[in-house]
VOGU-3710 file (C-alpha; in Angstrom, 3 decimals, decimal comma):
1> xxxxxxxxxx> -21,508/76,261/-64,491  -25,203/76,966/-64,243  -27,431/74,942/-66,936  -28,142/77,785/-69,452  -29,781/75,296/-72,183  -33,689/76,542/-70,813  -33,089/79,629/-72,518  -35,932/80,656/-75,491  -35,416/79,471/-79,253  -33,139/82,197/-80,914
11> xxxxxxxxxx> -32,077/84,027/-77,822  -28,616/84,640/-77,565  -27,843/83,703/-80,967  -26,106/87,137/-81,788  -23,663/87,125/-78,961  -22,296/83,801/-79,340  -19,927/84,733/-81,816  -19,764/88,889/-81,895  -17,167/89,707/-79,677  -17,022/93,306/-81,279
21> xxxxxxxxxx> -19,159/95,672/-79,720  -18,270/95,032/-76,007  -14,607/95,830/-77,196  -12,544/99,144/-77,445  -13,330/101,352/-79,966  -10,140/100,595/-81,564  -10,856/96,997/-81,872  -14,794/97,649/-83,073  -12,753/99,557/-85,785  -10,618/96,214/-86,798
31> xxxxxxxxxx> -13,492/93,992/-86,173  -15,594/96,354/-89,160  -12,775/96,987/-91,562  -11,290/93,009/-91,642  -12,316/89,637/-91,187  -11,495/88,109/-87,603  -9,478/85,249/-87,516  -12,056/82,395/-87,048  -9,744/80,682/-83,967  -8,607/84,285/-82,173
41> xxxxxxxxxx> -11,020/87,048/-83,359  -14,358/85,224/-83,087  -15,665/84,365/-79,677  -15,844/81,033/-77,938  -19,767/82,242/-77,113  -21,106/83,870/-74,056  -22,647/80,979/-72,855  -19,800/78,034/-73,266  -19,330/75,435/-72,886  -22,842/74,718/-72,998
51> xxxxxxxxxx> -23,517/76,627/-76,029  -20,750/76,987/-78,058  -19,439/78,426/-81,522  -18,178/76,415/-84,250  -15,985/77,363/-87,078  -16,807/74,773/-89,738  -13,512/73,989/-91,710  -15,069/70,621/-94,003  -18,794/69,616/-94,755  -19,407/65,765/-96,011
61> xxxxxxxxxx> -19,198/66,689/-99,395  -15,469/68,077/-99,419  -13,136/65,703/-101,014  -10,533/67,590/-99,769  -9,171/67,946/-96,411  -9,387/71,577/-95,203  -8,108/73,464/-91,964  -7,394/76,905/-90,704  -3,724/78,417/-91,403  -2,680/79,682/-88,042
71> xxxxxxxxxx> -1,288/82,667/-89,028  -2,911/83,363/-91,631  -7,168/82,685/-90,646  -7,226/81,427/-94,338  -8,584/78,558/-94,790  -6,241/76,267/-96,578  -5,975/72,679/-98,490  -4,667/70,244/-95,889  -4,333/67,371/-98,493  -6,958/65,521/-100,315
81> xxxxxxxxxx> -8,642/62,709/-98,761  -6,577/59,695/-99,642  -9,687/57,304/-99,552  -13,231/57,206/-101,566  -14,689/58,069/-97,348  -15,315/60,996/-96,165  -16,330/62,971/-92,670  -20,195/61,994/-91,788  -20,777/65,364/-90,305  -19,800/68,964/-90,068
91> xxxxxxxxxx> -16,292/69,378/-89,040  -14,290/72,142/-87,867  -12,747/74,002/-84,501  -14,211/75,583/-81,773  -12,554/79,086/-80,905  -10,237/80,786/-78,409  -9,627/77,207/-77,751  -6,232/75,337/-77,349  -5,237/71,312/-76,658  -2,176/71,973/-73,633
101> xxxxxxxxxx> -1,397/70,908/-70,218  -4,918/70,881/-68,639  -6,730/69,293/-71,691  -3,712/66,207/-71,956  -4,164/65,865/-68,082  -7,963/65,185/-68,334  -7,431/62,700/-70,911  -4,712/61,083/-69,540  -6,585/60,820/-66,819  -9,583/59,355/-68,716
111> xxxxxxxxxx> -7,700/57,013/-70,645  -5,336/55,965/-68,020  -2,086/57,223/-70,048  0,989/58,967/-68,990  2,937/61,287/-70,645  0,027/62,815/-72,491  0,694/66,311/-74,544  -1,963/68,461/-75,725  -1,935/68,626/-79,764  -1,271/72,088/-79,500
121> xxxxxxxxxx> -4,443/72,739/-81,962  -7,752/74,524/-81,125  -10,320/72,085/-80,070  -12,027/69,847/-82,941  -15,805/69,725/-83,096  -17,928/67,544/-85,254  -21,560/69,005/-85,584  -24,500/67,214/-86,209  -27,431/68,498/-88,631  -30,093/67,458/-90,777
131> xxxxxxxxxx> -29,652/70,274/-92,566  -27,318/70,458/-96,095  -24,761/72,901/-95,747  -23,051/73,550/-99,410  -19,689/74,773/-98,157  -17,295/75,177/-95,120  -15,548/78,816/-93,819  -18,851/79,493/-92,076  -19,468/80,186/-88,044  -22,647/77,957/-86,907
141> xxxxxxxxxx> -23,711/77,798/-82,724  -23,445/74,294/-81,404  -24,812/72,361/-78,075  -22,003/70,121/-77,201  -23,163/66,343/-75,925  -19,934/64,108/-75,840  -17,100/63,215/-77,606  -14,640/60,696/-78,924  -11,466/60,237/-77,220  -8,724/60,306/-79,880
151> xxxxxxxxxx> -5,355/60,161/-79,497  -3,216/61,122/-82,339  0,739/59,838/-81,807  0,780/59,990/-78,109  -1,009/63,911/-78,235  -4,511/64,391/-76,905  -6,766/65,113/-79,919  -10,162/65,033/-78,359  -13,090/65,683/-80,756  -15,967/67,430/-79,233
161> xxxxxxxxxx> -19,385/66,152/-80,661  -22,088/68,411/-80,403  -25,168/69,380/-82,505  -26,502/72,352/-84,524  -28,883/74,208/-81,908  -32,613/74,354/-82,984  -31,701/71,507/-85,623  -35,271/69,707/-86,471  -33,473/66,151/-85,966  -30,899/66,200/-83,442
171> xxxxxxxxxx> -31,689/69,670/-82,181  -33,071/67,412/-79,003  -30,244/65,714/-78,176  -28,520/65,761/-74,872  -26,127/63,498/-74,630  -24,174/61,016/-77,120  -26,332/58,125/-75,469  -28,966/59,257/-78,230  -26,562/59,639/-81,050  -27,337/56,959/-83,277
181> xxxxxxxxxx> -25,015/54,310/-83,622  -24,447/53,802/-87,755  -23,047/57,730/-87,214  -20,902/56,766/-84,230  -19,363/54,175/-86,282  -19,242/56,203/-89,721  -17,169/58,746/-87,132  -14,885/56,414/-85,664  -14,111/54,894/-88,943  -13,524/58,267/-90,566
191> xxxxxxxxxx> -10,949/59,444/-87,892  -9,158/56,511/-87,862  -8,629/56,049/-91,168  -8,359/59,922/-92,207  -4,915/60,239/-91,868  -3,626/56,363/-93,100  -1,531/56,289/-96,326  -2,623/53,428/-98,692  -0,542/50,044/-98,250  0,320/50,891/-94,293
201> xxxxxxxxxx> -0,355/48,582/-91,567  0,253/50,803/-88,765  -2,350/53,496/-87,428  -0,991/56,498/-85,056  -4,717/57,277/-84,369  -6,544/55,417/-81,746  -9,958/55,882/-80,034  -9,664/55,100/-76,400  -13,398/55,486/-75,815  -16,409/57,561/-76,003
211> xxxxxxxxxx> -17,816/60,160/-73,440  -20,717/61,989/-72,502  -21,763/65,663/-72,355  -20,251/66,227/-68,868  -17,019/65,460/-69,598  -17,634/67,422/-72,901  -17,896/70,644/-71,070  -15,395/69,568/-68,824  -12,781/68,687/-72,044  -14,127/72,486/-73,861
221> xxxxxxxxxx> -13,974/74,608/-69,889  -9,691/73,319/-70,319  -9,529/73,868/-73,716  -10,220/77,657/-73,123  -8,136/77,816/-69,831  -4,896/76,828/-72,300  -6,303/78,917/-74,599  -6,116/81,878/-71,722  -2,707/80,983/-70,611  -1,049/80,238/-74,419
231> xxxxxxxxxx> -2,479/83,559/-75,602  -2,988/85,863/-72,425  -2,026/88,888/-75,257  -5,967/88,561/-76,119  -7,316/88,693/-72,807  -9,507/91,766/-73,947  -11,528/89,214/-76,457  -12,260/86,588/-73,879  -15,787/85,637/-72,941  -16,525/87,356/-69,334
241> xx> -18,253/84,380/-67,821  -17,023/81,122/-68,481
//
């Protein structure tokens, strides 16, 4: 895809995440009357993978562990964090996004694993601000640069690192090679401790290693191709041109 980061502060903002009124008038109807579903009804973004929108499901002061209900578009309690840390940055899913074949394939291939499954989840996407953001359930447009590799009981579990566009600190960045490293350790630690119960020895979660903003967009360009083939029902909401 064509680099599309050149583009003027604040232009496109509006599109990356109204996928209403290019639609029928039947769905503009829905779209007005009911919230979208933040995974199915709100828009990947016009210009993914390099821009992309982020559903933000836990900011660093939750002490609980939130996520989407899939059939619901709630956002529900998960289960309260079991340990005094908590996630470094904004955390959440990137829509009309889904971890299958062609995601597991590029990290098995990255990570030199076979047998690899997709976690059958949207993408994960940790977002980067300077800014203090009170609460979660809120849509915010991200510039992906990397991610961690994560594997989560044999299932591919990337988590897509990317930061809040125009942010006055990492607004700049490019690539994780200028991600500071205290927050790439404060992540890894975070993910693989998130899901231990106290007292056990044994971890499910591993990090296999850390990549930049190529294989990002690579990781997020799969993630919507299962996305398209899990859910082909919604064809009529996908993004024209990624």
């Amino acid at each position: 895809m064509a680099e599309k980061r050149g583009k003027g502060r604040g232009e496109g903002i509006g599109k990356t995440t109204d996928i209403r009124a290019n639609s029928d008038p039947f769905q503009r109807l829905l779209g007005l009357m009911f919230k979208a579903h933040p995974w199915h009804g709100v828009s990947i973004g016009e210009e993914a993978p390099d821009v992309v929108t982020a559903y933000i499901e836990i900011v660093p002061t939750d002490t609980v562990k939130y996520e989407v209900d899939k059939s619901s578009g709630f956002l529900k309690v998960d289960r309260p964090q079991r340990f005094s840390n908590y996630c470094p940055v904004y955390y959440g899913l990137i829509p009309q996004t889904y971890s299958g074949e062609q995601v597991a394939a590029i990290f098995a291939k990255r990570a030199r694993r076979k047998g690899m499954v997709g976690d059958g989840d949207p993408l994960d996407i940790c977002v980067l601000s300077e800014k203090s953001i009170p609460h979660s359930d809120i849509l915010l447009t991200a510039l992906p640069i990397g991610g961690l590799s994560l594997a989560d009981g044999g299932e591919a579990d990337d988590k897509i690192i990317a930061v809040m566009r125009d942010d006055a600190v990492y607004g700049h960045f490019t690539d994780m090679s200028q991600c500071p490293t205290a927050l790439l350790d404060r992540l890894r630690h975070y993910f693989l401790t998130y899901k231990s119960a106290p007292g056990t020895t044994h971890h499910k979660v591993e990090i296999t290693g850390i990549y930049g903003r190529e294989e990002a967009l690579k990781v997020i360009r799969a993630g919507h191709a299962d996305y398209r083939l899990e859910y082909p029902e919604l064809s009529s909401l996908w993004p024209k041109n990624i």
